[in-house]
PAROKOL-362424 format. One line per 8 residues: number of its first residue (from 1); for each residue x, y, z of N, C-alpha, C. Coordinates in Angstrom, 1 decimal. Layout:
NUM = X/Y/Z/X/Y/Z/X/Y/Z ~ ...
// end
This chain:
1 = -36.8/-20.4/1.9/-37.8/-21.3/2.5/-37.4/-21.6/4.0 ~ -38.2/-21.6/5.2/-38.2/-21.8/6.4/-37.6/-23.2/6.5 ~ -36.5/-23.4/8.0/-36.6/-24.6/8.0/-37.7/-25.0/8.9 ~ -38.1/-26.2/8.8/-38.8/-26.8/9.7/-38.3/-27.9/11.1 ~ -39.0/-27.5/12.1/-37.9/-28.3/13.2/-38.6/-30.0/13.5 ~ -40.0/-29.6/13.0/-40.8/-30.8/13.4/-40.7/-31.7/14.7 ~ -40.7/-32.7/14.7/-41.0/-33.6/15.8/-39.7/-33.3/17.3 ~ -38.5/-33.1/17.3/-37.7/-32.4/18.1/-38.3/-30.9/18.5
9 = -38.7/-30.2/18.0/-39.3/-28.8/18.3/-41.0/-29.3/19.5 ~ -41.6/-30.2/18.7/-42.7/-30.3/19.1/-42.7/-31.1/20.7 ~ -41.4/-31.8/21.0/-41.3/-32.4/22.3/-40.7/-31.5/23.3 ~ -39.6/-30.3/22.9/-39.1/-29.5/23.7/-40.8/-28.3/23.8 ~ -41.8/-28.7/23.1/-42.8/-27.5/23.4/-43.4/-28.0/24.3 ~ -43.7/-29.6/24.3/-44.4/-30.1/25.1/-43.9/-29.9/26.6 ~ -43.2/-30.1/26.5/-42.0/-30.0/27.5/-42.2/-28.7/28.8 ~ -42.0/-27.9/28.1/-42.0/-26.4/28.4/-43.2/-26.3/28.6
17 = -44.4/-26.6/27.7/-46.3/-26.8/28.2/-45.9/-26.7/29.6 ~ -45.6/-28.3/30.4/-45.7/-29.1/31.0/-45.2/-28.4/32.3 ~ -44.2/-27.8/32.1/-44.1/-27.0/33.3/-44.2/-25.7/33.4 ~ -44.4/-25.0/32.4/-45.3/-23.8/32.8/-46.6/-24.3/33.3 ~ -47.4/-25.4/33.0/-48.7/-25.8/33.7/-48.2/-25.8/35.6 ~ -47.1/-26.4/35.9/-46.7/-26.6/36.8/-46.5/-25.5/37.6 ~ -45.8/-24.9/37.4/-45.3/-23.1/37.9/-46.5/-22.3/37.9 ~ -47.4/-22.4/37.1/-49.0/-21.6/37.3/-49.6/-22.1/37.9
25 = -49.8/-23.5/38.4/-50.7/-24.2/39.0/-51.0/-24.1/40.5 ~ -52.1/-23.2/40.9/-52.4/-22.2/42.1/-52.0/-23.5/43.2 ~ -52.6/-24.6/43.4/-52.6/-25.6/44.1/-51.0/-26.0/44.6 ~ -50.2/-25.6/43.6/-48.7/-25.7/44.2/-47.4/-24.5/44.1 ~ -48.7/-23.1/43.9/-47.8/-22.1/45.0/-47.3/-22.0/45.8 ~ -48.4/-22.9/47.1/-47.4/-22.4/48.4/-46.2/-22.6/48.4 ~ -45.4/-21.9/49.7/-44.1/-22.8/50.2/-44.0/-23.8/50.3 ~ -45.2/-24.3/51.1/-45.1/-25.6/52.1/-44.9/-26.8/50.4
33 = -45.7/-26.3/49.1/-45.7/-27.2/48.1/-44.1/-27.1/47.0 ~ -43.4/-26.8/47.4/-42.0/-26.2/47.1/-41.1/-27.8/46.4 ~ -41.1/-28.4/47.5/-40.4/-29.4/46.8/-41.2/-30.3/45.9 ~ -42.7/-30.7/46.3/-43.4/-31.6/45.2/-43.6/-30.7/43.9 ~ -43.4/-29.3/44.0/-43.4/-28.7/42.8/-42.0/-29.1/42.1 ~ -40.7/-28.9/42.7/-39.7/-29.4/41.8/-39.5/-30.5/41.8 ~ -40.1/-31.6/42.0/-40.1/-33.2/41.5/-40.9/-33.2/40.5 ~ -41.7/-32.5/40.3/-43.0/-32.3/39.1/-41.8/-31.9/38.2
41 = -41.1/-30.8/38.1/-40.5/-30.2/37.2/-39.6/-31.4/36.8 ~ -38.6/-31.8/37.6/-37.6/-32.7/37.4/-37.9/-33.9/36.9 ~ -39.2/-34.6/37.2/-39.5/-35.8/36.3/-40.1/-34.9/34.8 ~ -40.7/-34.0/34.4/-41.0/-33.4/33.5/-39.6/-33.6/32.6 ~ -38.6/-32.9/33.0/-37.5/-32.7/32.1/-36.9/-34.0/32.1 ~ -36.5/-34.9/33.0/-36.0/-36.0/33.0/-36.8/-37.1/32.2 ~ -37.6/-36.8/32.0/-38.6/-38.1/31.0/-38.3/-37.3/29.7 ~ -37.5/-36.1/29.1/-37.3/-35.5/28.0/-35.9/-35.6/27.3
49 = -35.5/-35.8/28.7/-33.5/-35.5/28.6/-32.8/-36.9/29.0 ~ -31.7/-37.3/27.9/-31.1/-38.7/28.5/-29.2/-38.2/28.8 ~ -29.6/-37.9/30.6/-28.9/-37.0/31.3/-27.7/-38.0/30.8 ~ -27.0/-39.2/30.6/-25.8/-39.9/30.7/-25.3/-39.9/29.4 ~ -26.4/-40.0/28.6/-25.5/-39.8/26.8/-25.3/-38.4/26.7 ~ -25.9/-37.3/27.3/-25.8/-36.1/27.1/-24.7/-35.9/28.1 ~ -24.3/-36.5/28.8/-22.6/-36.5/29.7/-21.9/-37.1/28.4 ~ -22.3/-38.3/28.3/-21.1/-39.2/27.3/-20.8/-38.4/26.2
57 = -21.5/-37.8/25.5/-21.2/-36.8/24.4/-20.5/-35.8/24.7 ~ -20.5/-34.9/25.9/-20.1/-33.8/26.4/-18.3/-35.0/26.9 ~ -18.4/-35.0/27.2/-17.2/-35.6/28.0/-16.4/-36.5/26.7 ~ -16.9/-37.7/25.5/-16.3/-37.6/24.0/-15.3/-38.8/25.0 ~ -13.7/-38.5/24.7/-12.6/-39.8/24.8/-12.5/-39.4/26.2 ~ -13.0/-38.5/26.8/-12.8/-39.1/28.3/-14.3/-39.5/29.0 ~ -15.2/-40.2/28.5/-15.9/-40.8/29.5/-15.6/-42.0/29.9 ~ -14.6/-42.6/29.0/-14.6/-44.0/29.5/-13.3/-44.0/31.4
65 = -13.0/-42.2/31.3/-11.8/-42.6/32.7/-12.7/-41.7/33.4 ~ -14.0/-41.4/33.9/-14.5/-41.0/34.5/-14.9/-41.9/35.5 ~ -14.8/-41.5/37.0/-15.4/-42.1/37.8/-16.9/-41.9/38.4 ~ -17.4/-42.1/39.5/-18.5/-41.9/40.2/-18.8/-40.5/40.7 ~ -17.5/-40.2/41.1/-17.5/-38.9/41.8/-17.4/-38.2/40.4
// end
């Protein structure tokens, strides 16, 4: 029997929708549209991904001696 990934599968699809919409979208081919295309992208993944717990997890007993840098 298949697993099912349900609601985690269905947000990384959304996700991925979202910016292939973006990348095809004739209006922000050009060059000149280059960087408001990757702020489009980057709030896309960043309203998906919680960039500091996914450090804090990766990093385990040393995030607490991490600094800024």
């Amino acid at each position: 029997m298949p697993s099912l990934a349900g609601q985690p599968m269905e947000q990384i699809r959304e996700t991925t929708d979202r910016i292939i919409a973006i990348v095809s979208d004739p209006a922000l081919k050009s060059p000149e549209k280059a960087k408001e295309r990757k702020q489009l992208i980057r709030r896309a993944v960043d309203e998906r991904f919680d960039w500091e717990e996914m450090s804090r997890r990766s990093l385990a007993r040393h995030w607490r001696r991490r600094t800024q840098e």
